[in-house]
C-alpha positions in Angstrom: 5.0 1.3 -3.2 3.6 1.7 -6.6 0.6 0.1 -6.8 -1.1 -1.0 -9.9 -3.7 1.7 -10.9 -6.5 -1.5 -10.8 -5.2 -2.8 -7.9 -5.3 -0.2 -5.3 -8.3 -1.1 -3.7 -7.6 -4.8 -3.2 -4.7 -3.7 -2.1 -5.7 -0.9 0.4 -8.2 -4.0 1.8 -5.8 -6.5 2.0 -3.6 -4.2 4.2 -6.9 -3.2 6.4 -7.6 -6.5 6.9 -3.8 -7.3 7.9 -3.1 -4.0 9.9 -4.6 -5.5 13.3 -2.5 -8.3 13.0 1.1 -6.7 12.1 0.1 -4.4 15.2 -0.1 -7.5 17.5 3.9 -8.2 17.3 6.0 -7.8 19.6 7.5 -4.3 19.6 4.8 -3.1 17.1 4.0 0.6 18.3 1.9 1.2 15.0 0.9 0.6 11.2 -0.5 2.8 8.9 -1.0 3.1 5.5 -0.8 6.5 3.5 -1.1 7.7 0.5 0.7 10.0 -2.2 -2.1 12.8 -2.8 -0.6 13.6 -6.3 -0.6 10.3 -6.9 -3.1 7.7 -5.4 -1.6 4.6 -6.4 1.5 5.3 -5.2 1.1 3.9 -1.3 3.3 3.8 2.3 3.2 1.7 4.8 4.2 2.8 8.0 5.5 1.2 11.0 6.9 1.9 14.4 8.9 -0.8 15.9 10.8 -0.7 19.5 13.8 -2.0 18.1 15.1 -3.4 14.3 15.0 -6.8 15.7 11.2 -6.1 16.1 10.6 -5.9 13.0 13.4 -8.2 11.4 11.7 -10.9 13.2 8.0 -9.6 11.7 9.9 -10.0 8.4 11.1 -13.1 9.2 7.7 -14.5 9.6 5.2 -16.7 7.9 2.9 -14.0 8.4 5.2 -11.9 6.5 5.9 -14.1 3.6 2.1 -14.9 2.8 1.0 -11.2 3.0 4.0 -10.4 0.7 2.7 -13.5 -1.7 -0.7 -11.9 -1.9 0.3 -8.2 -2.4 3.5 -8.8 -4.5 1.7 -9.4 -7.7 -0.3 -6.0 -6.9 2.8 -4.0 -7.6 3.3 -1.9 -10.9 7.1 -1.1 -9.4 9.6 -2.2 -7.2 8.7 -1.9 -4.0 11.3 0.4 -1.5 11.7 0.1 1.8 13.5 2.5 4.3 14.5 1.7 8.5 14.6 5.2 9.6 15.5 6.9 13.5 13.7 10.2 14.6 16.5 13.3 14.6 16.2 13.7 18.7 17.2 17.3 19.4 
């Protein structure tokens, strides 16, 4: 996500103040939020889920729609998103 260059702190303490909470649903493994070194604003979340309907129902929730009203203004981009499955050799 690009972030706003005068937003990235309100935005990196909304998420810190979220990140317990996202972790709490079901089939939440882990969330974590990174960073683009050559470019700070530019921001990942990172979560593991058990299964996509994990995390379909996290983005189905009300929980999901106000944290996405609070950030969504913070963006200077459109936000991507990726579901993505470990290579198992």
């Amino acid at each position: 996500m690009t972030i706003d260059s005068h937003h990235v702190e309100e935005f990196i303490k909304t998420f810190e103040s979220k990140q317990k909470d996202i972790a709490k649903f079901a089939g939440c493994q882990k969330v974590e939020l990174l960073y683009d070194v050559a470019c700070p604003n530019i921001l990942y979340t990172i979560s593991h889920w058990d299964t996509e309907d994990h995390l379909q129902d996290y983005r189905d929730s009300g929980f999901f729609e106000d944290t996405w009203t609070t950030v969504k203004k913070l963006f200077a981009g459109k936000p991507e998103a990726w579901s993505l499955k470990q290579v198992e050799a």
